[in-house]
C-alpha positions in Angstrom: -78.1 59.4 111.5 -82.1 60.3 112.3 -82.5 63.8 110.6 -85.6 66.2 110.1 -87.8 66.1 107.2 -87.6 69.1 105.1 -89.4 69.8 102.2 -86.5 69.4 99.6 -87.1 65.6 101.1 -90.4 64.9 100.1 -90.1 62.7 97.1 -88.0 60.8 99.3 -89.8 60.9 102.7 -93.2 60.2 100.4 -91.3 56.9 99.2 -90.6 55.5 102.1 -93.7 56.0 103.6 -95.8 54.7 100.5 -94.4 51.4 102.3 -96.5 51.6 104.9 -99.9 49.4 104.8 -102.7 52.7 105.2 -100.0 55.2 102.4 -100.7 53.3 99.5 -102.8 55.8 98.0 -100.9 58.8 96.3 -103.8 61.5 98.0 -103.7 60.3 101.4 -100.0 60.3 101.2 -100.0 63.5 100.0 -102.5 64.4 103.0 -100.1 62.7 105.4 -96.6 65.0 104.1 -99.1 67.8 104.5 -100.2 67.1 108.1 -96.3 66.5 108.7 -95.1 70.1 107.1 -97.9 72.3 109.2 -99.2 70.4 112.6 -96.6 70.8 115.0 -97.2 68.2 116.9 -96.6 65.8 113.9 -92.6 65.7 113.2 -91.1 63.3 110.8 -87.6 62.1 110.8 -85.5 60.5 108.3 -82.5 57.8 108.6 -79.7 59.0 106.6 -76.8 56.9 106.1 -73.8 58.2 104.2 -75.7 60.5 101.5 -78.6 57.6 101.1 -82.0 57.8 102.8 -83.2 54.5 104.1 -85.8 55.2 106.4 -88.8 56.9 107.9 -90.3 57.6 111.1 -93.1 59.6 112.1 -94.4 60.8 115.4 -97.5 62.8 117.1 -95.8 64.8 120.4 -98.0 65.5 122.9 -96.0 68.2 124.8 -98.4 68.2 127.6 -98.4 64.8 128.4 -94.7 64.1 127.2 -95.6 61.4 125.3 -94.3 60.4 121.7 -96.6 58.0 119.5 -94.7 56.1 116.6 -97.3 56.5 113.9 -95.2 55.5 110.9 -91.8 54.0 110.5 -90.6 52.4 107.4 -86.9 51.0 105.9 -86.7 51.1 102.4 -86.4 47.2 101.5 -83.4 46.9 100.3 -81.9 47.8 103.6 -84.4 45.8 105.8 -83.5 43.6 108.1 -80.0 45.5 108.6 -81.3 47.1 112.3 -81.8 50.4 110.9 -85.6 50.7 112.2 -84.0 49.5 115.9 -81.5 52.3 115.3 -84.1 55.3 114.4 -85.9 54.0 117.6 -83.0 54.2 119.7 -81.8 57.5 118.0 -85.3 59.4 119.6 -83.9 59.3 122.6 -81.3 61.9 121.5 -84.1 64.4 120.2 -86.4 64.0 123.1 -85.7 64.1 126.8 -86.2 60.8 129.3 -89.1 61.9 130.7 -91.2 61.4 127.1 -92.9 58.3 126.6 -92.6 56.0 123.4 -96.0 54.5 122.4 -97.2 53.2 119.3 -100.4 52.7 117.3 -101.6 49.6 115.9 -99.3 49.8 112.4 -96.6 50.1 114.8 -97.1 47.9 118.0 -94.9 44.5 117.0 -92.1 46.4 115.3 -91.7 48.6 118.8 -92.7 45.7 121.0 -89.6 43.9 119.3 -87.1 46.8 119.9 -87.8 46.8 123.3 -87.1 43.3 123.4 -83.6 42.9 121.7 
């Protein structure tokens, strides 16, 4: 189930996206959990399964333009390759209306290009 980030998750939600290639360093993570907690364009979800956390993913919403960009999205990996990234894709769908459009930056391109795909 794709929750909302709250601050009670941070040591969790900072984790997982340590995983990513550009959070590896513990400031610009910091930074990152930051940008997610005060812009609100930036909202960060979280893939809860039973009462386990296993992934991550973070957008930019651009009401205006009703466009969603996938800037981060992360399994924990010990539960990759299990379809749970597929499923937090999927599971935007149910937070955002079908006129928004999914996009994604370059971290996230071949991971989003796939779910389309299968």
């Amino acid at each position: 189930m794709l929750i909302r980030y709250k601050k009670r998750l941070e040591k969790i939600a900072m984790g997982l996206l340590s995983f990513m290639p550009d959070e590896k360093e513990v400031k610009r993570l910091q930074d990152t959990i930051k940008e997610y907690e005060t812009n609100d364009q930036w909202q960060l979800f979280l893939w809860k399964e039973e009462d386990d956390v296993l992934g991550a993913i973070g957008l930019i919403v651009k009401e205006d333009n009703k466009s969603i960009l996938v800037q981060h999205i992360t399994v924990d990996p010990s539960h990759r390759n299990m379809g749970i990234g597929k499923k937090m894709v999927h599971a935007l769908e149910g937070f955002f209306d079908e006129s928004y459009s999914i996009h994604a930056n370059e971290q996230t391109e071949r991971f989003l290009e796939k779910c389309k795909t299968s």
